[in-house]
C-alpha positions as CSV (number, residue, x, y, z in Angstrom):
1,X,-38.2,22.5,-104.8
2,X,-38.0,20.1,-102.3
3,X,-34.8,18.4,-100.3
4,X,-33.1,14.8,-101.0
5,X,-31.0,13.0,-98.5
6,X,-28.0,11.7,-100.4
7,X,-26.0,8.9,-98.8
8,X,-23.2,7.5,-100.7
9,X,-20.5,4.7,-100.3
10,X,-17.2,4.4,-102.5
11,X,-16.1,0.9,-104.2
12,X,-12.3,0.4,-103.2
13,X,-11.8,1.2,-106.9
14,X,-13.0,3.9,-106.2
15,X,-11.4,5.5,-103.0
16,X,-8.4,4.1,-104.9
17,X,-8.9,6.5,-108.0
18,X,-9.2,9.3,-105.6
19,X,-6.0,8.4,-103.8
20,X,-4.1,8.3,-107.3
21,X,-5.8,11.7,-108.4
22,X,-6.9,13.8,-105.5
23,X,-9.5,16.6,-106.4
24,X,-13.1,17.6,-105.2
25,X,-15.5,15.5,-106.4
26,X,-18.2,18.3,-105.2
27,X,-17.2,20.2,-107.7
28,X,-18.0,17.5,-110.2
29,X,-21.5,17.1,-109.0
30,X,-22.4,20.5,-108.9
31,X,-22.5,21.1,-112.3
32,X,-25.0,18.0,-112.9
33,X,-27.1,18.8,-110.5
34,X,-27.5,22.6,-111.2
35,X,-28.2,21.1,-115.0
36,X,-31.1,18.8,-113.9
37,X,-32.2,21.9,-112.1
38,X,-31.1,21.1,-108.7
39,X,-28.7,22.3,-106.0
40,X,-26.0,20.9,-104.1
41,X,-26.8,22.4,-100.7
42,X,-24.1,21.1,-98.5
43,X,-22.2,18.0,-98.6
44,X,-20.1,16.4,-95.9
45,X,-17.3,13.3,-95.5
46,X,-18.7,11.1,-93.4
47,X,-17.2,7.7,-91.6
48,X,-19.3,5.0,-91.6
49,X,-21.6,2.8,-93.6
50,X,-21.7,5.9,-96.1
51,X,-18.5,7.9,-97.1
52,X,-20.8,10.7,-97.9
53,X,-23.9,12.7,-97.0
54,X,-24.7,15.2,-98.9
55,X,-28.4,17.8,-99.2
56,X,-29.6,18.3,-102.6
57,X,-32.4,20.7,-103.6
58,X,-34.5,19.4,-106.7
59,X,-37.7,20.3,-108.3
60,X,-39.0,16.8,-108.2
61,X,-38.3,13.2,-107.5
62,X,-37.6,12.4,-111.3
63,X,-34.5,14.9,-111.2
64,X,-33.6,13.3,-107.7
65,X,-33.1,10.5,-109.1
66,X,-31.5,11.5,-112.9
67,X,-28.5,12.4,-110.7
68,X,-28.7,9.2,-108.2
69,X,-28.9,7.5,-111.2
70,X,-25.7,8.7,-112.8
71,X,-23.8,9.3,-109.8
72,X,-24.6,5.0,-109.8
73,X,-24.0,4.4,-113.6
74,X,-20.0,6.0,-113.1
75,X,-18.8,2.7,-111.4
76,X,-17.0,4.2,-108.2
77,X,-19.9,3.8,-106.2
78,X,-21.1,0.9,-103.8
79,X,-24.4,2.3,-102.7
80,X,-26.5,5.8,-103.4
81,X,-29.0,6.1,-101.7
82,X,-31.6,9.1,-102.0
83,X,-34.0,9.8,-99.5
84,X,-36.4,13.0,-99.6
85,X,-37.0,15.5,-97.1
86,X,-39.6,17.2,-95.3
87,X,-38.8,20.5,-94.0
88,X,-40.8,21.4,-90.3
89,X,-43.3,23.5,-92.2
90,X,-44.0,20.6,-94.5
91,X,-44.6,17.8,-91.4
92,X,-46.7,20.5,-89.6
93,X,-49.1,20.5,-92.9
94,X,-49.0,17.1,-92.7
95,X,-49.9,16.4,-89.6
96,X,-52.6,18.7,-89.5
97,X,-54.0,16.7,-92.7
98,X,-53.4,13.7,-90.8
99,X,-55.8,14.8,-88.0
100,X,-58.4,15.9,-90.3
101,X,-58.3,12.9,-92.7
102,X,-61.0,11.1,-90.5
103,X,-58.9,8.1,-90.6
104,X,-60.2,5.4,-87.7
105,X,-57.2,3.3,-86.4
106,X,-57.8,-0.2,-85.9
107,X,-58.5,-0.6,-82.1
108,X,-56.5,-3.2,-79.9
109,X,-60.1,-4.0,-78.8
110,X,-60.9,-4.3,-82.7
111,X,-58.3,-6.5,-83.1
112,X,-58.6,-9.1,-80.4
113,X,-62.0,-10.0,-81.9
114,X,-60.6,-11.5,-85.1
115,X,-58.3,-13.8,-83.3
């Protein structure tokens, strides 16, 4: 299972619908996800560019998106955008792969010699 970053924006239609029928649109979502085998983890209000930010746990990108797609194909949204997560443990693994990959940067030094 890994973690998704969801950032989403209302259409004035949208935030107009809510006004004219108030109720928790978390509680909506849950269901979805949870069906796609994901979780709603936490989910926030936000102001800004994005209305909402929200953490969703999924077992893989495909089922990340199946609800970022639907969330999209309702009409109320401007913008969802889904990003995926690495938890420390996961950038620690990472970097230590990183280090061991044998990868050789491309040296300033390097550089100046094709211009």
């Amino acid at each position: 299972m890994g973690y998704y970053l969801l950032q989403i924006s209302y259409t004035p239609e949208g935030w107009a619908a809510l006004v004219k029928n108030p109720q928790n649109r978390f509680e909506k979502v849950r269901p979805a996800m949870e069906k796609v085998g994901g979780k709603l983890v936490q989910a926030f209000f936000a102001f800004g560019e994005y209305d909402i930010v929200a953490i969703g746990e999924f077992p893989n990108n495909s089922a990340a998106a199946s609800i970022a797609i639907a969330l999209a194909a309702g009409g109320a949204l401007k913008s969802c955008k889904t990003t995926p997560l690495l938890t420390v443990e996961e950038t620690m693994d990472a970097l230590f792969k990183a280090q061991e990959s044998g990868y050789q940067p491309l040296t300033k030094q390097a550089m100046e010699v094709r211009a």
